[in-house]
PAZAPA-4460 file (N, C-alpha, C; in steps of 0.05 Angstrom, whole numbers, plus 32768, in hexadecimal, padded with zeros to 4 digits):
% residues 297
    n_x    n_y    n_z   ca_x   ca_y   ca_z    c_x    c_y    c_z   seq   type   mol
   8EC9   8A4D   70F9   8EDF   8A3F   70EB   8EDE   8A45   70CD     1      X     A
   8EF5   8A4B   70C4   8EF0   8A4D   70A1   8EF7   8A31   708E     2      X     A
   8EE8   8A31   7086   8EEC   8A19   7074   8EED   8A1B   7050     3      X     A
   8EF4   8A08   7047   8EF6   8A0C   7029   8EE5   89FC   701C     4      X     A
   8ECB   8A10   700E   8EB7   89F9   6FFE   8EC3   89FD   6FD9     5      X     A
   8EB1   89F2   6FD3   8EB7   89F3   6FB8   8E9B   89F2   6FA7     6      X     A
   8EA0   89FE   6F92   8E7E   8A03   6F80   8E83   89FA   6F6A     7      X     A
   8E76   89E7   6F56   8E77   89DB   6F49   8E60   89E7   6F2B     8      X     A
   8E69   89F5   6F1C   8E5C   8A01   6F09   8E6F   89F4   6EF2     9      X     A
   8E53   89E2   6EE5   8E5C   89D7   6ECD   8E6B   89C8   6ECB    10      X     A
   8E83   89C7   6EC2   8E9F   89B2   6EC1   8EAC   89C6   6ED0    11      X     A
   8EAD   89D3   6EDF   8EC7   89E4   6EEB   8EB8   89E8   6F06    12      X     A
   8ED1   89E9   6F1C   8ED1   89E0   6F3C   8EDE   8A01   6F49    13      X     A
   8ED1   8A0D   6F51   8ED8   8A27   6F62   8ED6   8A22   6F7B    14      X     A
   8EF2   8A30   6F84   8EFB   8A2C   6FA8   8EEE   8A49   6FB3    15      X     A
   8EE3   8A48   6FD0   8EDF   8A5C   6FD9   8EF2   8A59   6FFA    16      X     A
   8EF1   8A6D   700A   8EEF   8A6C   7025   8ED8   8A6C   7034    17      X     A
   8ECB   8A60   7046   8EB1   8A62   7057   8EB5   8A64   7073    18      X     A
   8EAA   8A7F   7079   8EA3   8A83   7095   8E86   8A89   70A6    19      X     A
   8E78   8A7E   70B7   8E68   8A85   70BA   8E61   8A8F   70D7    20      X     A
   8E5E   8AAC   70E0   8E5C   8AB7   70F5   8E41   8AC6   70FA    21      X     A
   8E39   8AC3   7117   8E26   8AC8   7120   8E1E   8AEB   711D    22      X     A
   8E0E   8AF9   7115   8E07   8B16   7116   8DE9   8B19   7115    23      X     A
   8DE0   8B31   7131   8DC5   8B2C   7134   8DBA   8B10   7135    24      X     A
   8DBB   8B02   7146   8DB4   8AEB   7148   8DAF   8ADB   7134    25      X     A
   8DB1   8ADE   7113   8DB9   8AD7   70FA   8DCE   8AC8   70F3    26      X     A
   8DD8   8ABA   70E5   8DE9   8AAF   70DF   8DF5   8AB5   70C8    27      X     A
   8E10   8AC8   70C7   8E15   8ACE   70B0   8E2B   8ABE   709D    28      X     A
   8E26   8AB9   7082   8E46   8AAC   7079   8E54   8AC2   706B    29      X     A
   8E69   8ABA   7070   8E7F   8AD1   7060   8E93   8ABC   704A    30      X     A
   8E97   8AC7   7035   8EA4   8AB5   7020   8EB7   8ACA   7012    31      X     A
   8ED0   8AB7   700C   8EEB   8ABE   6FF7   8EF4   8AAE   6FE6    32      X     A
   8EEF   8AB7   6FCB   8EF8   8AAA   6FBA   8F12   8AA3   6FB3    33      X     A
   8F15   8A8B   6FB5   8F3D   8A7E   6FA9   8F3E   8A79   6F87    34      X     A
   8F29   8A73   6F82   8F36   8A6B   6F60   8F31   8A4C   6F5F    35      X     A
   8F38   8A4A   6F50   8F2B   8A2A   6F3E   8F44   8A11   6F4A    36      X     A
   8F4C   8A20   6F5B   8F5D   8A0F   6F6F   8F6A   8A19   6F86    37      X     A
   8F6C   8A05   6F95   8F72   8A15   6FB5   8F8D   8A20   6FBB    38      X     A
   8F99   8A30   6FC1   8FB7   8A38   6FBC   8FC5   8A29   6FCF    39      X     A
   8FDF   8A32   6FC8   8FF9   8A1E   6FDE   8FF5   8A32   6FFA    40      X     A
   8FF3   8A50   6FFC   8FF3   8A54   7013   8FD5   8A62   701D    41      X     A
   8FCA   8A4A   7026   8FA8   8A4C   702D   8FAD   8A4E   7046    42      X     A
   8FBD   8A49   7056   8FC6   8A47   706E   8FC4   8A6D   7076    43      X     A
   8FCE   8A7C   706C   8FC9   8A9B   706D   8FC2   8AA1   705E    44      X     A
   8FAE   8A97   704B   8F99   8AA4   703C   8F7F   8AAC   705B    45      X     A
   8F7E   8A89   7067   8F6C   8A8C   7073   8F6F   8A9A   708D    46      X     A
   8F87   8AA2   709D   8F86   8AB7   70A7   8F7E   8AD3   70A5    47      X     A
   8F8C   8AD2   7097   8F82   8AF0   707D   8F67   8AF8   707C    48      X     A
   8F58   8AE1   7079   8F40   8AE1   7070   8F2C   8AE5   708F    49      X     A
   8F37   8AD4   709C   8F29   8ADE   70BA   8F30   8AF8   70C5    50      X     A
   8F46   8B01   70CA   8F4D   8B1E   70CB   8F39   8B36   70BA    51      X     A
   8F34   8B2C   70A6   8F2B   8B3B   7091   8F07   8B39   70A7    52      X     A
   8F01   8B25   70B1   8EE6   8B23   70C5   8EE8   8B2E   70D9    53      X     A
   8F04   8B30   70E4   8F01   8B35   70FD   8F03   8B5C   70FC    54      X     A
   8F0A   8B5C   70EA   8F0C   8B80   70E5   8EF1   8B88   70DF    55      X     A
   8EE5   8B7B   70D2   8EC6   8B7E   70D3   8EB3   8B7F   70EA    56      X     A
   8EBA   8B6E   70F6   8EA5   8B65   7107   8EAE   8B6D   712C    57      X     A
   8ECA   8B6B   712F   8ED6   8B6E   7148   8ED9   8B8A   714E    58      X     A
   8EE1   8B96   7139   8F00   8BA8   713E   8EEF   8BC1   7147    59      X     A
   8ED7   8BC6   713B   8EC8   8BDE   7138   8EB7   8BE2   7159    60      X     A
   8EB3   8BC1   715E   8EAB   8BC7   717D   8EBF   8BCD   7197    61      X     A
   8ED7   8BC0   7190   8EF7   8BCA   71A2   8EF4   8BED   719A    62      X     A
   8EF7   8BF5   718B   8EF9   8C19   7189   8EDE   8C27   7193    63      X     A
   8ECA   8C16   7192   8EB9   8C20   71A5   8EC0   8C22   71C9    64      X     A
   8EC2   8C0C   71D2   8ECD   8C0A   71E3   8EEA   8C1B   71E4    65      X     A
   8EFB   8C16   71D8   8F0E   8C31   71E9   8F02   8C4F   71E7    66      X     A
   8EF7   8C51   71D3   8EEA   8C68   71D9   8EDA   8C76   71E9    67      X     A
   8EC8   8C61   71F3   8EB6   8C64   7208   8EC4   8C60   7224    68      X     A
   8EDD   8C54   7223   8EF0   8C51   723D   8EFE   8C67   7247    69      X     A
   8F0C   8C71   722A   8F1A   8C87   722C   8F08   8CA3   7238    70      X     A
   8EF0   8CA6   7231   8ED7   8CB6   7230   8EDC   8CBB   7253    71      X     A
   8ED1   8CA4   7258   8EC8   8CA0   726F   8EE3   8C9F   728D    72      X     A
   8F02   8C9D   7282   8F18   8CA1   728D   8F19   8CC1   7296    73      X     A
   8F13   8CCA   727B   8F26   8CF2   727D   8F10   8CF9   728E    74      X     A
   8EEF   8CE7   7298   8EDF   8CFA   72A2   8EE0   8CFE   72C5    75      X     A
   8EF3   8CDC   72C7   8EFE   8CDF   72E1   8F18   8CEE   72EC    76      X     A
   8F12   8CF3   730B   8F21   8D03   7317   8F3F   8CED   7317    77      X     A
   8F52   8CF8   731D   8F69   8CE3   7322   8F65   8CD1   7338    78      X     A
   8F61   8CD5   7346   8F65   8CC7   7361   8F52   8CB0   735D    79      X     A
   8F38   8CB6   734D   8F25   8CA1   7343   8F2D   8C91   7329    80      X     A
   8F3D   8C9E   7322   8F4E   8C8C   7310   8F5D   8C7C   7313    81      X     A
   8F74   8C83   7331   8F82   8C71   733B   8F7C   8C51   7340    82      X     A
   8F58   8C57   7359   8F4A   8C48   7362   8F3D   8C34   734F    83      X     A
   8F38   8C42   7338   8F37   8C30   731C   8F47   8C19   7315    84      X     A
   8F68   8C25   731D   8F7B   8C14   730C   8F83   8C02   7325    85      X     A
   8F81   8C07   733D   8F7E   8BF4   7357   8F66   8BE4   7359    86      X     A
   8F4F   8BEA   7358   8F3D   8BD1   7355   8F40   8BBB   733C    87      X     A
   8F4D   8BC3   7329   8F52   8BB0   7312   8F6C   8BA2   7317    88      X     A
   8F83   8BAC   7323   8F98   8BA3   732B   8F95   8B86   733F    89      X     A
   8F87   8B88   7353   8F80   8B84   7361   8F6F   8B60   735C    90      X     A
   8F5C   8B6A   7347   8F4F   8B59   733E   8F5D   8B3C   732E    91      X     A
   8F68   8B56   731C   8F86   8B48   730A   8F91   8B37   730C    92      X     A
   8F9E   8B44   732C   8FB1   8B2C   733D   8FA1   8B18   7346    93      X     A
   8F92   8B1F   7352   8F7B   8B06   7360   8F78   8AEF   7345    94      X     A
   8F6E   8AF4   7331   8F5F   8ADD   7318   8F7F   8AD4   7310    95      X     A
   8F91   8AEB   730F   8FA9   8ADB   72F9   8FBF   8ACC   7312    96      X     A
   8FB6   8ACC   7328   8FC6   8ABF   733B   8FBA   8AA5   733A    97      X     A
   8F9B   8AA5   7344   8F8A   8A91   7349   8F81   8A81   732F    98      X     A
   8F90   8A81   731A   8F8C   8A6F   7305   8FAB   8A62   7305    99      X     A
   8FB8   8A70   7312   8FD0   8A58   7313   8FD8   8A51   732A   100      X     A
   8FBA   8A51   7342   8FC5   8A36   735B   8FC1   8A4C   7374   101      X     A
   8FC1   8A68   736F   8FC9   8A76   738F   8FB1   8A6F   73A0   102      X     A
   8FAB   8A6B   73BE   8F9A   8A6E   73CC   8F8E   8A83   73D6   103      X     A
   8F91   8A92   73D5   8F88   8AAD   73D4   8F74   8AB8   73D3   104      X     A
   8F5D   8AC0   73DE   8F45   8AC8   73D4   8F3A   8AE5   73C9   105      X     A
   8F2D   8AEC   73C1   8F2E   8B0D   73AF   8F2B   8B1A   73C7   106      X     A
   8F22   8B20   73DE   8F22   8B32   73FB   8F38   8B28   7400   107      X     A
   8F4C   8B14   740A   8F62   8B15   7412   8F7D   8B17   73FB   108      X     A
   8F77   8B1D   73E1   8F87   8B33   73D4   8F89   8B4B   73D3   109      X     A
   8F68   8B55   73DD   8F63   8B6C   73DB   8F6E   8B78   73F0   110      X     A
   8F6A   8B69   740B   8F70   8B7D   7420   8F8C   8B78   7420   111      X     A
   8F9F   8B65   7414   8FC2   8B67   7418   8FC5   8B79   7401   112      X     A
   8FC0   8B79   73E9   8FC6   8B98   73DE   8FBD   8BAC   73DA   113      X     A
   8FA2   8BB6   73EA   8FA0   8BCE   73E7   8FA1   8BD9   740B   114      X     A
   8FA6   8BC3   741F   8FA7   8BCE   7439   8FBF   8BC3   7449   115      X     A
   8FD2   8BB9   743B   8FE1   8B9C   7447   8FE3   8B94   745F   116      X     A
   8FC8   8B7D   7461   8FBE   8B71   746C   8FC0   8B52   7464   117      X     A
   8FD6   8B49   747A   8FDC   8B29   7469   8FCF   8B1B   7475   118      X     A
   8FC4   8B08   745B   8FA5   8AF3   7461   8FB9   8AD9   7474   119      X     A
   8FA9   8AD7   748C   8FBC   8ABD   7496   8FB7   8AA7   748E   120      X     A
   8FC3   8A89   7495   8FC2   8A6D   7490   8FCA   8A6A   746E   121      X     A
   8FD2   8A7C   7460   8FD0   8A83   7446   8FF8   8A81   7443   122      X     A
   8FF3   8A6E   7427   9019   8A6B   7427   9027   8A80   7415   123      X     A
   903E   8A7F   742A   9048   8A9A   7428   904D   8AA6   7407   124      X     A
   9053   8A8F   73F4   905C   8A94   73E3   9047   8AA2   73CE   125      X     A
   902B   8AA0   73D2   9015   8AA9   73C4   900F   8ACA   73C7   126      X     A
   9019   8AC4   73E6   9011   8AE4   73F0   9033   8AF7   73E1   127      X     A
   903D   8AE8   73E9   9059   8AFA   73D5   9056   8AFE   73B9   128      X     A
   904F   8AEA   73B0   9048   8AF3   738A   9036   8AFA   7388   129      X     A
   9026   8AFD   739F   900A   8B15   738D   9016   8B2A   7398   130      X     A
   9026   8B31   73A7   902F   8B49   73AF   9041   8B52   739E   131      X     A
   9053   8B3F   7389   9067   8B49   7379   9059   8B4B   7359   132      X     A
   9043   8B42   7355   902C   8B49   7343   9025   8B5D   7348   133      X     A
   9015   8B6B   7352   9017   8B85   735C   902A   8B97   7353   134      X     A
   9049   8B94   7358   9059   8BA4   734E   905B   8BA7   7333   135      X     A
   9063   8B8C   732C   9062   8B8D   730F   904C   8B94   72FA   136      X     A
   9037   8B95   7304   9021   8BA4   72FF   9023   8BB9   72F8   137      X     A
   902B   8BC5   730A   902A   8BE7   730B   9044   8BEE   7304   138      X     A
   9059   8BDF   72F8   9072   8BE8   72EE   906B   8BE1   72D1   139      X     A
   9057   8BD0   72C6   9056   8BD5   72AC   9043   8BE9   72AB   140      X     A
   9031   8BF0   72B1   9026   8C03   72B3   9037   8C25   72A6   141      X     A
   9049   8C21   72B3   9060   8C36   72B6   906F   8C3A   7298   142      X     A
   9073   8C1A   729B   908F   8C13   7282   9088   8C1E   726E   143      X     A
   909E   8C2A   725C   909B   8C44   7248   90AB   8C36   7233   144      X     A
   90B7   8C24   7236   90CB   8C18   721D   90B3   8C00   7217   145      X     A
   90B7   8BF5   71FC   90A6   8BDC   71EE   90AC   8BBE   71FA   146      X     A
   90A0   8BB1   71F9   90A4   8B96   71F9   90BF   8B8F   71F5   147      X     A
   90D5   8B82   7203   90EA   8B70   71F9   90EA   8B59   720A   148      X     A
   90FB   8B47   7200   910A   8B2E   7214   910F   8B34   722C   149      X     A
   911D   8B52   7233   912E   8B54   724B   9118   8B5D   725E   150      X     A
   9104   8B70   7250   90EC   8B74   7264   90DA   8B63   726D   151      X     A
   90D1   8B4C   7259   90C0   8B30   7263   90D8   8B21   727A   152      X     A
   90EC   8B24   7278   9102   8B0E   7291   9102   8B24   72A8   153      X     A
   90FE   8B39   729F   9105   8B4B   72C1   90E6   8B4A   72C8   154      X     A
   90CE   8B4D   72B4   90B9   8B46   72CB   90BB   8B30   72D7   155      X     A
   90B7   8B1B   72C5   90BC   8AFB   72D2   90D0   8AFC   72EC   156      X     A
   90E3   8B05   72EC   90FA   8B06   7304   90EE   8B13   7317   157      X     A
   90DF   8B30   7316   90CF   8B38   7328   90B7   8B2D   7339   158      X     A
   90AA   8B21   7326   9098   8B09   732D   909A   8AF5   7347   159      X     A
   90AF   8AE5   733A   90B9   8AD5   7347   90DB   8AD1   7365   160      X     A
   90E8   8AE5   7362   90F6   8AE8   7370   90FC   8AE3   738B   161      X     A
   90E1   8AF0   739C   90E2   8ADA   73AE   90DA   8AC6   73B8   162      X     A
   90CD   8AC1   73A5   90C4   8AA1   73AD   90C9   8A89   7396   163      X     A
   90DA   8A88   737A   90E5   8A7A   7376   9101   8A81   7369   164      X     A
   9113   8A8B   7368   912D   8A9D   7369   9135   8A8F   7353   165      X     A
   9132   8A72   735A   9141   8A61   7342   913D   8A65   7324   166      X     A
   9121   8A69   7322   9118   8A6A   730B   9113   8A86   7303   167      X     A
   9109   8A9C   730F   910B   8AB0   730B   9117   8AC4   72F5   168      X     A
   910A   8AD2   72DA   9116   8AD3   72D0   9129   8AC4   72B9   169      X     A
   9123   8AB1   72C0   9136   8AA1   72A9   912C   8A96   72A0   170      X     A
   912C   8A8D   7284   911F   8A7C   726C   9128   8A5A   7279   171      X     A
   9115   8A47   7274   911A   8A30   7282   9131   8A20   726D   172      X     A
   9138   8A04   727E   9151   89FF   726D   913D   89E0   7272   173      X     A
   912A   89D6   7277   9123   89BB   7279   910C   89BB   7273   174      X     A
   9106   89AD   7261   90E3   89A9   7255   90C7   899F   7270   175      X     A
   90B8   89A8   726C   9099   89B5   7275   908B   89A8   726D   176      X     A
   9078   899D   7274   905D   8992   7272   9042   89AB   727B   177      X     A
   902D   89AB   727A   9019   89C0   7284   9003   89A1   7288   178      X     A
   9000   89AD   72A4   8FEE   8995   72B3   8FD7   89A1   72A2   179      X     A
   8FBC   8982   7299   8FAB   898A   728F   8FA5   8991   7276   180      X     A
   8FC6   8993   7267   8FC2   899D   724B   8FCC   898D   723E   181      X     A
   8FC3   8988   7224   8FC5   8976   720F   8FE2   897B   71FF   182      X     A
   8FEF   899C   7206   8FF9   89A7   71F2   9017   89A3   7204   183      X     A
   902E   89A1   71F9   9043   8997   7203   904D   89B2   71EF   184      X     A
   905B   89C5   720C   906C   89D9   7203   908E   89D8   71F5   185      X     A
   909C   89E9   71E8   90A6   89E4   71DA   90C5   89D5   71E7   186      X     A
   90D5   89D5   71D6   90EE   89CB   71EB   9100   89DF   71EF   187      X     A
   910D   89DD   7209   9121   89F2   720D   9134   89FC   71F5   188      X     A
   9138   89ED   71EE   9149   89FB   71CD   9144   8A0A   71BA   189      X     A
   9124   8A07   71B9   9114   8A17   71AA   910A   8A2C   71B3   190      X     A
   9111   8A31   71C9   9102   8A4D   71DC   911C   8A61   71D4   191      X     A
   9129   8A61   71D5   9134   8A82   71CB   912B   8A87   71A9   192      X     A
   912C   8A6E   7196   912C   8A7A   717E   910C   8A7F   7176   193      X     A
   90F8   8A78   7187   90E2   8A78   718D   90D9   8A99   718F   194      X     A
   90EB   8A9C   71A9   90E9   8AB2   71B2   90F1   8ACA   719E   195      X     A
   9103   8ACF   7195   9113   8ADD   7185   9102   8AE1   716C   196      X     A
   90ED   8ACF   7167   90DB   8ACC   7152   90C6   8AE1   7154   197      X     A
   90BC   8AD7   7177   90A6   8AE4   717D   90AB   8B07   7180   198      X     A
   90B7   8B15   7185   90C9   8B2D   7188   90C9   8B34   7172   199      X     A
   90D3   8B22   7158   90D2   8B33   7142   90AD   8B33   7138   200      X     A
   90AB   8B19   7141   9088   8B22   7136   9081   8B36   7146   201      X     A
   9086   8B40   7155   9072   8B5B   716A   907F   8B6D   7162   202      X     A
   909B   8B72   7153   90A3   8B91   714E   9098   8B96   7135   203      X     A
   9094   8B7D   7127   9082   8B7B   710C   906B   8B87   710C   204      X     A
   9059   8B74   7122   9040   8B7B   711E   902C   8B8D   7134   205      X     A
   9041   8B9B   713C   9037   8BB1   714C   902B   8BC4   7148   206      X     A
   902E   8BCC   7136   9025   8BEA   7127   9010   8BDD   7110   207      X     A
   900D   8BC3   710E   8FF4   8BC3   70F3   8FDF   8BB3   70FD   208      X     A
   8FE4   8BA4   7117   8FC6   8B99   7120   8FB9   8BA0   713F   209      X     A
   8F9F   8BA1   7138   8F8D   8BA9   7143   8F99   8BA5   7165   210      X     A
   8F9D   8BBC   716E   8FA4   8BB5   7196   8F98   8B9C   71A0   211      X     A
   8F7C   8B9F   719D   8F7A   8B80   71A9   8F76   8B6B   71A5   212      X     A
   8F7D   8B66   7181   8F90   8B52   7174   8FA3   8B4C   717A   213      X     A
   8FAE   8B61   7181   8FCC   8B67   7184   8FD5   8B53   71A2   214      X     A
   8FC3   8B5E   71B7   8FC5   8B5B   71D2   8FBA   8B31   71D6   215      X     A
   8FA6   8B31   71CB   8FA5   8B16   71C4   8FB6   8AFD   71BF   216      X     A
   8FC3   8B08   71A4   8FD9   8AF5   7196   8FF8   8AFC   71A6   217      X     A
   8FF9   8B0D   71B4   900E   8B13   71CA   9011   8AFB   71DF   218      X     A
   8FF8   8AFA   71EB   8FEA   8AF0   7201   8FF2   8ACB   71ED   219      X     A
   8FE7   8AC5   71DD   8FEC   8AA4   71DC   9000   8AA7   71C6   220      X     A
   900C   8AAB   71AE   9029   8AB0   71B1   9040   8AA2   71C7   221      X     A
   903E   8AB5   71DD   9056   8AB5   71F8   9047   8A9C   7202   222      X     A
   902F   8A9A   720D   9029   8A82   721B   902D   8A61   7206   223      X     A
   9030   8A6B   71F1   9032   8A4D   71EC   9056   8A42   71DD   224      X     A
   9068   8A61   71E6   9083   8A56   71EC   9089   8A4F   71FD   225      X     A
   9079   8A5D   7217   907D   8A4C   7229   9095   8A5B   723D   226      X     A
   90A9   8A64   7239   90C0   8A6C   723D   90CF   8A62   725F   227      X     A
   90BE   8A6E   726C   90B8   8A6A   728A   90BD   8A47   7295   228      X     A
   90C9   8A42   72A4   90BB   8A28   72B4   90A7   8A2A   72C7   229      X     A
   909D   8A45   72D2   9085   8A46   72E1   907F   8A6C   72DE   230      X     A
   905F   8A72   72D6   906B   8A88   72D3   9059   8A97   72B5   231      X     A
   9059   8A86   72A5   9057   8A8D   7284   9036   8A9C   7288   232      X     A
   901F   8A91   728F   9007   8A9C   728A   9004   8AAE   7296   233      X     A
   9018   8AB2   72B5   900F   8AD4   72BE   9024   8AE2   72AB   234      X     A
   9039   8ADB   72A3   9049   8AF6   7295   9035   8AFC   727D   235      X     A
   902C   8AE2   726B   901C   8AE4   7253   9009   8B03   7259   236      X     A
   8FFA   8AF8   7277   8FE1   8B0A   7278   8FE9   8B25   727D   237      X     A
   9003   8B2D   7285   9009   8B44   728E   9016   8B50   7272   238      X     A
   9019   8B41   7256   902B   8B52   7240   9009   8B59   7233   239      X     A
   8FF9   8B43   7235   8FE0   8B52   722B   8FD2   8B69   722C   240      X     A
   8FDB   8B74   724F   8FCA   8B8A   7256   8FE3   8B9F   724C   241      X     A
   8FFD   8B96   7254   9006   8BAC   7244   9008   8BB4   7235   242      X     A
   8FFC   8B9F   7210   8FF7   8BAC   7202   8FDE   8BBA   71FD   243      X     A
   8FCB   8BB5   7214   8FB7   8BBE   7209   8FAA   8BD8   721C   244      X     A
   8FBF   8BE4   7230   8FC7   8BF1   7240   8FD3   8C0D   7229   245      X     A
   8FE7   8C0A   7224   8FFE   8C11   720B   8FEB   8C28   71FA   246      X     A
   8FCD   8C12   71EE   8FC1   8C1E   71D8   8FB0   8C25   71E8   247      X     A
   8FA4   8C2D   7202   8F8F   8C3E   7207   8F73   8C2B   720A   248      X     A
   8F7F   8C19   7209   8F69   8BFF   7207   8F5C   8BF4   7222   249      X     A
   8F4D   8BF4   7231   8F46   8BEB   724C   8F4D   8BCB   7253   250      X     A
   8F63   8BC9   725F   8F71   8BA6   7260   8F5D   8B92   7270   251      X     A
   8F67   8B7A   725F   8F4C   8B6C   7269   8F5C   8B55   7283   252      X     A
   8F43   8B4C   729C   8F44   8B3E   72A7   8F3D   8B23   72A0   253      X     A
   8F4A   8B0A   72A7   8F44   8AF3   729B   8F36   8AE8   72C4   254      X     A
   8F16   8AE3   72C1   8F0E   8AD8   72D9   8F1A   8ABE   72E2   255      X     A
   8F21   8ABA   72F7   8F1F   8A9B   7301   8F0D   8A8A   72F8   256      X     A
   8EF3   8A92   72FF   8EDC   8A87   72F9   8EDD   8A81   72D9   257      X     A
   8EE3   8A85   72C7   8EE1   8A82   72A9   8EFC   8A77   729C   258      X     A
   8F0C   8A6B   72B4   8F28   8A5F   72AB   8F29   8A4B   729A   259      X     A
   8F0A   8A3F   729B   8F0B   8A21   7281   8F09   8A2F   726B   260      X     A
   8EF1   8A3B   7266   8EF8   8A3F   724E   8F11   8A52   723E   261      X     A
   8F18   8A5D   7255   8F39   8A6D   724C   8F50   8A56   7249   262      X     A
   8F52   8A3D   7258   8F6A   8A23   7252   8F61   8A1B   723C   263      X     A
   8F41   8A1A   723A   8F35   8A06   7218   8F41   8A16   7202   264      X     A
   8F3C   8A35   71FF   8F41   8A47   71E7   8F5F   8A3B   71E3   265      X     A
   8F6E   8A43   71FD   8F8F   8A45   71FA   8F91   8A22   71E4   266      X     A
   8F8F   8A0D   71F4   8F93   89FB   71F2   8F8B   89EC   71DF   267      X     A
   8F74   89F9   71D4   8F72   89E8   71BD   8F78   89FE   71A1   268      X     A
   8F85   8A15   71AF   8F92   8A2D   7195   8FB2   8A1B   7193   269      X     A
   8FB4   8A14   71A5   8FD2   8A0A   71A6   8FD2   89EC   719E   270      X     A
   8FC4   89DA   719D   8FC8   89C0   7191   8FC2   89BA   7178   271      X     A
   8FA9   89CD   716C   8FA2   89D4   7152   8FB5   89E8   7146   272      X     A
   8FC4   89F8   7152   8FE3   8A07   714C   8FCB   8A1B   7137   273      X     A
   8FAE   8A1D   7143   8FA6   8A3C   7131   8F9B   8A4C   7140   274      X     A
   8FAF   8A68   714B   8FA5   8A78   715A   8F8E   8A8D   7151   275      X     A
   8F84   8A85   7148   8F5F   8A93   7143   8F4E   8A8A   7156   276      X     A
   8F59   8A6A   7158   8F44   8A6C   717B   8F44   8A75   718B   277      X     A
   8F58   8A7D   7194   8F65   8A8D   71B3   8F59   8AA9   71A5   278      X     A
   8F55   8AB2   7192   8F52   8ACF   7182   8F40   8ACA   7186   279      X     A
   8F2C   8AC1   717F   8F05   8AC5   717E   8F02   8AC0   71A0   280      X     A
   8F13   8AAB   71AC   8F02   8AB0   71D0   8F0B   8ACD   71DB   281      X     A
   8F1D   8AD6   71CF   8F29   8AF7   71E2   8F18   8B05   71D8   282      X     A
   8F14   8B05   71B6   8F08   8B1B   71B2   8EEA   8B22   71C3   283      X     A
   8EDB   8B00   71CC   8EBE   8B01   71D5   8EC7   8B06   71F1   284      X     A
   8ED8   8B00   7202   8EDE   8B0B   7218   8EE4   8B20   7221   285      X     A
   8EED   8B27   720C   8EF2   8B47   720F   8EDD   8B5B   720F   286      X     A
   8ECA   8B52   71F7   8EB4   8B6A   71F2   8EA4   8B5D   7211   287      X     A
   8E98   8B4C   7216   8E94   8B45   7231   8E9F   8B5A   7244   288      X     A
   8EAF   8B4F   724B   8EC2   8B5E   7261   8EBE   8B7E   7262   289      X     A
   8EB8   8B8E   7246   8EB2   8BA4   7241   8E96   8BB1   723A   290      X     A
   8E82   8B9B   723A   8E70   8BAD   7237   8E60   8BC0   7245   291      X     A
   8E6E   8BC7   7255   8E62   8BE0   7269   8E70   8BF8   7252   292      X     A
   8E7A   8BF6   7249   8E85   8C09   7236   8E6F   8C0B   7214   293      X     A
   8E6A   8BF7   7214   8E58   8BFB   71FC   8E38   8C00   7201   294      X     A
   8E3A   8C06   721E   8E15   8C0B   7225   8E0E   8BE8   7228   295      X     A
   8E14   8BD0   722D   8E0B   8BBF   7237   8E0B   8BBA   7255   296      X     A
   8DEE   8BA1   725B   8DF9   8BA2   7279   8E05   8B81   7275   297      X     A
***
């Protein structure tokens, strides 16, 4: 967390920024000076200022990792490449279904999409949207045009089509609660100009921050407009990998098993309204998720 101390030399009071992050099991502080008073916009000073850490300390181990991904892609044959992007698919669907309610188990996703083999006593509607996850999967995969509005509603519509038609696709028109969460999403009125916001922030900041900065603030951004009446955290998880798909970046899986602390990051980035939390849990989940790429086991 950055905070603002102040140093007291003589009769005169100097502002700094304070951050203090862990390196080599050390504890390091990092400091920015403001001046003999704290400015009006400290609010993005202190972004600024964490960015300025996270390029230090993050960014250099993500380009390791794609590099070592990329490395290790061109050395496989295709067909083992395929099998690559089907066992992750696969997986995908399983954690980003099974964090929002499916019954489904990871063998009885596996064997309905890679053998279709439908798991019985299992309701129907679970086994259809992991099967229309799947598609949409592999159609962003494909997709060659950027992020817009009309492509987040045709996945969503794909998503959902046959099993809730109503909503499908369409931005909701009646306010949402999220069972469990503290954070009360926005109101229908505010979701298009919301939206229209967020679009210009991503054509903005596409080209100047780090992919899986990028893929991060994508990811809670969309999830905490909300847009969806049922729906928002798998589309969220699916614009993530596409951005980080896009840049050559190996897309990350979010486990079932680690869903608390993925609702805590979201949830308390969204009630504190400062997305650096949701930014420091991806970034550690990510290098996690990747260190078979950096020589860890």
């Amino acid at each position: 967390m950055v905070k603002i101390k102040k140093k007291v030399i003589g009769k005169q009071t100097y502002y700094y920024l304070e951050h203090s992050l862990k390196k080599n099991s050390k504890v390091v502080k990092k400091e920015k000076y403001l001046g003999k008073k704290v400015p009006a916009n400290i609010d993005k000073i202190k972004r600024e200022f964490l960015f300025e850490i996270y390029e230090e300390r993050w960014f250099p181990i993500f380009d390791a990792i794609k590099e070592n991904y990329s490395r290790e892609i061109k050395k496989m044959p295709k067909v083992a490449q395929e099998k690559e992007s089907e066992t992750f698919m696969v997986r995908f669907t399983y954690d980003t279904q099974r964090i929002e309610g499916s019954t489904l188990t990871l063998r009885e996703t596996a064997d309905l999409l890679e053998r279709d083999i439908t798991p019985r006593a299992r309701p129907l509607a679970d086994v259809k949207e992991a099967e229309a996850h799947k598609n949409v999967f592999y159609e962003m995969l494909e997709y060659e045009k950027d992020l817009s509005l009309q492509i987040v509603l045709y996945w969503h519509k794909k998503l959902f089509d046959s099993t809730k038609p109503k909503i499908a696709g369409k931005i909701r028109q009646h306010q949402v609660a999220i069972s469990g969460s503290k954070f009360m999403p926005p109101f229908p009125a505010e979701i298009y100009p919301l939206l229209r916001e967020f679009f210009k922030w991503y054509n903005k900041n596409k080209a100047i921050l780090h992919p899986v900065a990028l893929a991060s603030l994508v990811h809670v951004k969309f999830v905490t407009i909300h847009p969806y009446a049922d729906g928002n955290g798998r589309v969220s998880r699916l614009l993530q990998n596409f951005v980080l798909n896009r840049h050559s970046y190996p897309m990350l899986n979010i486990p079932y098993e680690n869903r608390n602390s993925y609702y805590n990051a979201l949830e308390r980035s969204q009630t504190k309204d400062d997305e650096n939390i949701f930014l420091q849990w991806f970034f550690r989940r990510y290098k996690r998720e990747n260190k078979r790429y950096l020589g860890e086991n």
